[in-house]
C-alpha positions in Angstrom: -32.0 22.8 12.2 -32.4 18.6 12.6 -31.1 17.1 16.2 -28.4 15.5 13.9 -26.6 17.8 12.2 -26.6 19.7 15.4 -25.1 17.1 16.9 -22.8 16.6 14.9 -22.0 20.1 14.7 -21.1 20.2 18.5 -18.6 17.0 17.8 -16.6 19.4 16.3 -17.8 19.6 12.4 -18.3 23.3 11.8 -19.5 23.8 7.9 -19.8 27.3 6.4 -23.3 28.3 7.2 -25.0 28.5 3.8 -23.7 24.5 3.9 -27.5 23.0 3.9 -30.4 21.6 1.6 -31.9 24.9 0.2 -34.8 26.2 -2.1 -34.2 28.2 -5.5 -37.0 29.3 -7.4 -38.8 26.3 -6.4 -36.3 23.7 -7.3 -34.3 22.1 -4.1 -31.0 22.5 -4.3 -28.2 20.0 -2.4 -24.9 20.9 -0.8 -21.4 18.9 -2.1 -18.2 19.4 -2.5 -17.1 18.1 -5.9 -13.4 17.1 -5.6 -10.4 14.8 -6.7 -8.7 12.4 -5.1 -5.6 11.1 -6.6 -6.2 10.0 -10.3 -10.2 9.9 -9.4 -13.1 12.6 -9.6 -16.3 13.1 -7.7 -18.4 14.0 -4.8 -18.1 14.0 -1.2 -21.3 14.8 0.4 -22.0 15.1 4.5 -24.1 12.3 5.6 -26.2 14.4 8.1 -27.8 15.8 5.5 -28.5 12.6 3.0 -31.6 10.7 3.3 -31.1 7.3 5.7 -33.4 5.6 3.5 -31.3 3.3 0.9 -34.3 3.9 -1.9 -34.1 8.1 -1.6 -30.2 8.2 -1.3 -29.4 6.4 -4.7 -32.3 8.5 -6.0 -30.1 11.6 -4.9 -27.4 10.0 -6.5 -28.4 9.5 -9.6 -29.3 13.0 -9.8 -26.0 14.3 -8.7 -24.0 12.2 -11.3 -26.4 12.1 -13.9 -26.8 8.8 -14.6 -30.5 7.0 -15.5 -32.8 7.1 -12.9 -33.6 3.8 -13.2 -33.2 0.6 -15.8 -29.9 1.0 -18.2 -29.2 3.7 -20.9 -26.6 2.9 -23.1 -24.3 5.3 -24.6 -25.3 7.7 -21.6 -22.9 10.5 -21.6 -23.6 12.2 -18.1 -24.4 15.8 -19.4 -27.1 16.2 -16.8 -25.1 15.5 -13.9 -21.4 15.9 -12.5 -20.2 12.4 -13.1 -18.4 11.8 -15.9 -17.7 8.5 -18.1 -15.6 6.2 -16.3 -15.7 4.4 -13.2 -13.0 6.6 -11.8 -15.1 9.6 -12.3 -18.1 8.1 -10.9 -17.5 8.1 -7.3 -19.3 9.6 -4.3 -18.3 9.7 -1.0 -21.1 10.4 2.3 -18.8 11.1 5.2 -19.6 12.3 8.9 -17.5 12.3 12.1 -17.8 9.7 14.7 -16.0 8.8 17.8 -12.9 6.7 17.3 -10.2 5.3 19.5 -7.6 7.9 19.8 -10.4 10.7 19.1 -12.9 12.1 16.4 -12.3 10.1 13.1 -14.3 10.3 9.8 -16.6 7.3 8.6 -17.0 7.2 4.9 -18.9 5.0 2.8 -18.3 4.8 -1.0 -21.2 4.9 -3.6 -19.6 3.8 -7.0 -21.5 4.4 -10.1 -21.9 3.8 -13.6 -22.6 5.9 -16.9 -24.9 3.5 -18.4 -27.0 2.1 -15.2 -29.5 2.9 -12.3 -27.3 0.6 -10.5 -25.6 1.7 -7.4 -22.6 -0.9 -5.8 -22.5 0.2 -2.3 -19.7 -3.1 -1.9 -15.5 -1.4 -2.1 -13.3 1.3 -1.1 -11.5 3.9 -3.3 -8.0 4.6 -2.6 -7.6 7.2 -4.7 -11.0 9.1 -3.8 -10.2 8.5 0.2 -7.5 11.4 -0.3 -9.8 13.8 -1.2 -11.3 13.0 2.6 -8.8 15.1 4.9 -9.3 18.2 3.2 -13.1 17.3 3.2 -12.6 17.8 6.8 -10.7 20.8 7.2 -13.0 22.5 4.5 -15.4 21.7 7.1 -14.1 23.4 10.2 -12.8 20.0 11.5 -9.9 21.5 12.1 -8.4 24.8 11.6 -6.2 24.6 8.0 -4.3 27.7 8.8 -2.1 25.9 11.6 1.0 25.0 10.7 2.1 21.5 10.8 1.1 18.1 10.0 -2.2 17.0 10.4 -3.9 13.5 10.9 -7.0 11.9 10.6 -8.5 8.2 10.7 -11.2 7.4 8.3 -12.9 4.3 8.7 -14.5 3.0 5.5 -17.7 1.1 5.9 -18.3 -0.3 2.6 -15.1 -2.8 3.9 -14.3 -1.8 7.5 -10.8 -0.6 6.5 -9.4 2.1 9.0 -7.0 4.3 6.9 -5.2 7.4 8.7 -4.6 10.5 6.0 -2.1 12.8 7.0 -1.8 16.5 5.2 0.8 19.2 5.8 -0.3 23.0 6.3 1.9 26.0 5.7 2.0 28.6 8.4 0.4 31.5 6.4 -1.9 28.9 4.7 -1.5 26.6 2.1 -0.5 23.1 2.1 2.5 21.0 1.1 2.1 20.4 -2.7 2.9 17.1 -4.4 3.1 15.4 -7.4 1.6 12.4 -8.0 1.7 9.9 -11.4 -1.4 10.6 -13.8 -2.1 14.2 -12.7 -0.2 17.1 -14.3 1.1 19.3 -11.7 1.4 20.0 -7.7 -1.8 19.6 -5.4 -2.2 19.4 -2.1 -0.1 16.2 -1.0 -2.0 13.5 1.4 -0.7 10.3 2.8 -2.6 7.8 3.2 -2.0 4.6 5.8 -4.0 1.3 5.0 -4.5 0.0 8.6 -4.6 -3.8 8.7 -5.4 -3.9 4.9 -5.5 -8.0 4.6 -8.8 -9.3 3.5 -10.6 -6.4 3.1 -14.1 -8.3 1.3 -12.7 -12.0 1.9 -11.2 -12.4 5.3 -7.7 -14.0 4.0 -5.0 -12.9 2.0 -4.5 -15.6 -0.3 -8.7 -16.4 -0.5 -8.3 -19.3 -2.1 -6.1 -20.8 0.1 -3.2 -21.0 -2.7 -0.6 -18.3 -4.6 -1.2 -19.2 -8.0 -4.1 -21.2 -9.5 -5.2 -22.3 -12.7 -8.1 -20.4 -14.1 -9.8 -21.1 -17.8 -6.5 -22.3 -18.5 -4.2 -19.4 -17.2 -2.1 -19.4 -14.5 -3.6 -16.4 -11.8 -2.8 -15.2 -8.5 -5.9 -14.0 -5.7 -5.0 -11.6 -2.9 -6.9 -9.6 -0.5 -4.8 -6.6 0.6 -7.0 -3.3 0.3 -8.9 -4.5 -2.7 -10.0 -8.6 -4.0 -7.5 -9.0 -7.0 -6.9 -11.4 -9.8 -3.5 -10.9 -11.4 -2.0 -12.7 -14.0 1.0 -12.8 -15.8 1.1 -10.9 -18.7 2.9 -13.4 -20.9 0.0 -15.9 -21.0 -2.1 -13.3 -23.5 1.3 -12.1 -25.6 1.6 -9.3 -23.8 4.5 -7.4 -21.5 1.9 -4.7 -19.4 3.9 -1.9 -21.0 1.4 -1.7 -24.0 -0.8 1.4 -23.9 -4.4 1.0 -22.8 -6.3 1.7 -26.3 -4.3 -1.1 -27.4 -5.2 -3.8 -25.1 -8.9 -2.3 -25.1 -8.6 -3.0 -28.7 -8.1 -6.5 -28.7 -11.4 -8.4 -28.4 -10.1 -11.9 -27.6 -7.6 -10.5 -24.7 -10.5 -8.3 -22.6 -12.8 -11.4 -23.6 -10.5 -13.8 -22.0 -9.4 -11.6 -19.3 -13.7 -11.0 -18.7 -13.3 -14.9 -18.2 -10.7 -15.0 -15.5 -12.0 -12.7 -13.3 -15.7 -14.0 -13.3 -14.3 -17.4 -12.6 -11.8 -16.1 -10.2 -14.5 -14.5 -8.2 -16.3 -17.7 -7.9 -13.6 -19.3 -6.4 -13.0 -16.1 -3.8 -16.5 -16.3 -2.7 -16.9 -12.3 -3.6 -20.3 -11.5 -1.4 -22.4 -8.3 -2.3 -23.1 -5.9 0.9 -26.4 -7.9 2.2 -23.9 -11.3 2.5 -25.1 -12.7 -0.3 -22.4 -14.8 -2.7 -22.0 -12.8 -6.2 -23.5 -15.1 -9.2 -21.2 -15.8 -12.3 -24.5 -12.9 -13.5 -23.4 -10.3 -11.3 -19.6 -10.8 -11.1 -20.0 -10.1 -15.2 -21.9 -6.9 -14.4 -19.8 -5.8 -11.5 -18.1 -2.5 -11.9 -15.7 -2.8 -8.9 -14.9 -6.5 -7.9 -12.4 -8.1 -8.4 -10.0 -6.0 -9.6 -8.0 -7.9 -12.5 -4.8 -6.8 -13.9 -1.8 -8.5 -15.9 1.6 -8.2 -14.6 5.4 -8.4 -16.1 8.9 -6.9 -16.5 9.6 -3.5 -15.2 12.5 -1.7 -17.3 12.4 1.8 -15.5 13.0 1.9 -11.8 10.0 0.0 -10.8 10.3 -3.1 -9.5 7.5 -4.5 -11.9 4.8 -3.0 -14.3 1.0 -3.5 -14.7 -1.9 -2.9 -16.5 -4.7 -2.7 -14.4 -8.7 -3.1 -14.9 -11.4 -1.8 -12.8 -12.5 -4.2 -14.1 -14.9 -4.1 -16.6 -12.7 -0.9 -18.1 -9.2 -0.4 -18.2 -7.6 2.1 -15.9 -5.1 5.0 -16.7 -2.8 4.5 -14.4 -3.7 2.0 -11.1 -5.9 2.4 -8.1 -4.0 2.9 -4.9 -5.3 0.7 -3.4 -5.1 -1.9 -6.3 -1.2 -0.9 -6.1 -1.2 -2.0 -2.7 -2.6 -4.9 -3.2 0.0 -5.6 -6.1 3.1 -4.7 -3.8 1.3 -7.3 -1.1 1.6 -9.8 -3.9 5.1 -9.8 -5.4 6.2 -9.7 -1.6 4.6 -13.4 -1.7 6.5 -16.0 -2.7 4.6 -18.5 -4.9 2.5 -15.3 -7.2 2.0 -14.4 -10.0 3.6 -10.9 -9.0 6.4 -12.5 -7.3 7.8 -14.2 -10.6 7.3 -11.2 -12.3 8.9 -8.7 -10.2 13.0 -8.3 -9.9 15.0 -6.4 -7.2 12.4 -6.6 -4.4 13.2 -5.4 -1.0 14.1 -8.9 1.4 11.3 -9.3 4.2 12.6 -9.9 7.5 11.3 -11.5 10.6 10.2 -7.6 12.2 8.0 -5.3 10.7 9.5 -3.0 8.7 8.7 -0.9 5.6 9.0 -2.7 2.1 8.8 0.1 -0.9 7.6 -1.2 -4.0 7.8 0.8 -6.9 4.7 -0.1 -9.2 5.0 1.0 -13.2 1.9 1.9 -14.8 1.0 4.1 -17.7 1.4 7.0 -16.0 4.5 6.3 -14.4 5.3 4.9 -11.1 3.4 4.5 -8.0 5.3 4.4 -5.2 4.1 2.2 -1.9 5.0 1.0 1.5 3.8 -2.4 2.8 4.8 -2.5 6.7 5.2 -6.6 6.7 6.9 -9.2 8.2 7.9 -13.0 7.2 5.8 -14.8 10.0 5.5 -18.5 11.1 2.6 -19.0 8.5 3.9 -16.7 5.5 3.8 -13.1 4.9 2.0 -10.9 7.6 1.1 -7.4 6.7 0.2 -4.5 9.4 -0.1 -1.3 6.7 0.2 -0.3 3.5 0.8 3.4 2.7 1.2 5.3 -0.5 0.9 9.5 -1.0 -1.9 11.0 -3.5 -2.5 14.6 -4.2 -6.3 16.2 -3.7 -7.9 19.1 -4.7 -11.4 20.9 -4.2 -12.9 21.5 -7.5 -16.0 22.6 -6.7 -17.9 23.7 -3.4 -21.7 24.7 -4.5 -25.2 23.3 -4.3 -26.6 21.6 -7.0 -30.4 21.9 -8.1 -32.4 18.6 -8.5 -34.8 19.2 -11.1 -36.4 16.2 -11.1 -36.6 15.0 -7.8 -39.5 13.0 -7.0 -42.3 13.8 -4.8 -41.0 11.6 -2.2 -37.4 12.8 -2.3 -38.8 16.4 -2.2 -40.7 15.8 0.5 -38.0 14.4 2.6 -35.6 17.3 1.8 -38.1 20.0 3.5 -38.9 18.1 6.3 -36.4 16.2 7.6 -33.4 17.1 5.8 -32.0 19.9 8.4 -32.7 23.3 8.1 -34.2 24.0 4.1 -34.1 27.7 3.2 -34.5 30.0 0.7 -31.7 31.0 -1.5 -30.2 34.5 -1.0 
């Protein structure tokens, strides 16, 4: 067994103990828990046992999730991997445990993928996919699941330095408190999740251009940076009301076209960077799969206090990204956006911090949130941003990479922990 995982076995992580790299028949086969988090699938994996080298890692990746193993495929439909169409379904988490200020917190860092590309984008968070994260850990041994009570975590994300804190409930007996959650059909284990200090997550400001609304390609926009780097815009501008259902905008050529427009240009004038610091081109802001988000907002007519349509954004989403509905709520809670105008019945903001609930419609219903904020001297301050998922374990298992090259293979059975026969 490697120094590392040892290590980190002594901080407290206690896996099963058939939890490492193994060999089946010849073939190396890799640990992961396959698992959803909110309204998003895919895999969490334990970073002790990944390769540190950025080449070998996306080259376990793309094995995992089945996507080309280099260059573009298009049309590529996954079937040799666990990742599965969409970007919401193409999401892998590598976590470990680290020290933290109150105590042993998780650090994750989110690998999103694509069907159709070799690419990997190393550069945002995932909401939805961070909820799967607590019960990552107890499957673990982090912490024992069978105690009654509530219990907390911290997870610091690296990909954008964002400290969340997930909180589950276990049953005495076993079992967890169950929720419901828009877009998933049934009760799951319920998770709470606390965006600490959300603002500016890839920008450094709020408002990154320095204004609420601007005029972009002719259409009036609004760019915050709560959680996630958004463009919204009002629906209205495109004939639209963001009630219509998602095949319908995906249909219309000239909206996504025009929409495609705004949030290339939008990003310009954010100053996106990739992971390595570097400014995104108007090139790779039209290939991004993850930034900026881009949605169109307008008139709720349920109990939400305004609906949305939201793309990821190169493909339309099924319901919204949590933390994409965070960022929303942020918004309308600013005087001056896009959101703002839209939304009716908002909660006032005083001059203490206190909890501002949002209701958020989307085509799957309504996502609640709460944005802990305060009317400061210089205009809206926000300390968290909360919002309650459901997670599940779909999958625990090892899964055999067939085509692993020599290099990757190598690195597996020698430095890769403890490698061992199958029973």
């Amino acid at each position: 067994m490697s120094a590392s995982i040892d290590h980190r076995r002594r901080q407290g992580l206690c896996p099963p103990a058939d939890f490492s790299v193994r060999l089946r028949n010849g073939v190396p086969e890799f640990p992961v828990h396959h698992m959803r988090g909110g309204t998003s699938t895919g895999l969490v994996i334990w970073e002790a046992l990944a390769p540190p080298d950025l080449a070998l890692k996306e080259e376990l990746l793309r094995h995992l999730m089945g996507v080309p193993l280099d260059g573009e495929l298009p049309g590529n439909r996954q079937i040799t991997g666990l990742g599965r169409g969409p970007a919401t379904s193409n999401k892998v988490f590598f976590a470990d445990v680290e020290p933290g200020p109150d105590g042993l917190r998780l650090a994750s860092t989110l690998a999103q993928l694509a069907a159709q590309t070799a690419a990997v984008d190393w550069s945002v968070n995932c909401g939805n996919m961070s909820a799967a994260l607590p019960l990552w850990a107890l499957d673990m041994g982090l912490a024992d699941p069978a105690e009654p009570g509530p219990w907390s975590i911290a997870i610091r994300n690296t990909n954008t330095g964002v400290v969340t804190t997930g909180k589950v409930w276990r049953r005495g007996g076993g079992g967890m408190e169950a929720a419901a959650i828009p877009g998933v059909h049934g009760e799951f284990p319920a998770v709470d999740l606390f965006l600490h200090e959300p603002v500016g997550a890839k920008t450094g400001m709020l408002l990154p251009t320095g204004r609420p609304t601007d005029d972009v390609e002719g259409y009036q926009v609004s760019c915050v940076d709560v959680a996630v780097p958004m463009v919204i815009a009002d629906a209205a501008q495109f004939g639209k009301t963001a009630h219509e259902p998602i095949a319908e905008l995906e249909a219309d050529r000239d909206f996504i076209a025009a929409l495609r427009k705004i949030w290339i240009a939008a990003g310009l004038r954010m100053g996106l960077k990739a992971r390595d610091g570097t400014r995104l081109t108007e090139a790779a802001l039209a290939r991004s799969e993850t930034v900026p988000k881009v949605c169109i907002v307008g008139a709720a007519r349920g109990r939400g206090h305004l609906a949305v349509r939201y793309f990821t954004p190169q493909t339309a989403h099924a319901s919204l990204a949590v933390s994409g509905g965070c960022c929303i709520a942020s918004a309308a809670l600013i005087p001056g956006t896009v959101a703002h105008a839209a939304a009716r019945g908002l909660p006032a903001v005083g001059g203490e911090f206190g909890d501002c609930r949002v209701g958020i419609e989307n085509p799957a219903g309504v996502l609640d949130t709460t944005i802990v904020a305060r009317q400061g001297e210089r205009g809206l301050e926000i300390a968290s941003a909360a919002y309650r998922r459901s997670a599940q374990i779909l999958l625990r298992g090892h899964v055999p990479l067939y085509r692993a090259s020599a290099e990757l293979r190598e690195w597996l059975a020698h430095a890769g922990g403890e490698v061992r026969p199958a029973a």
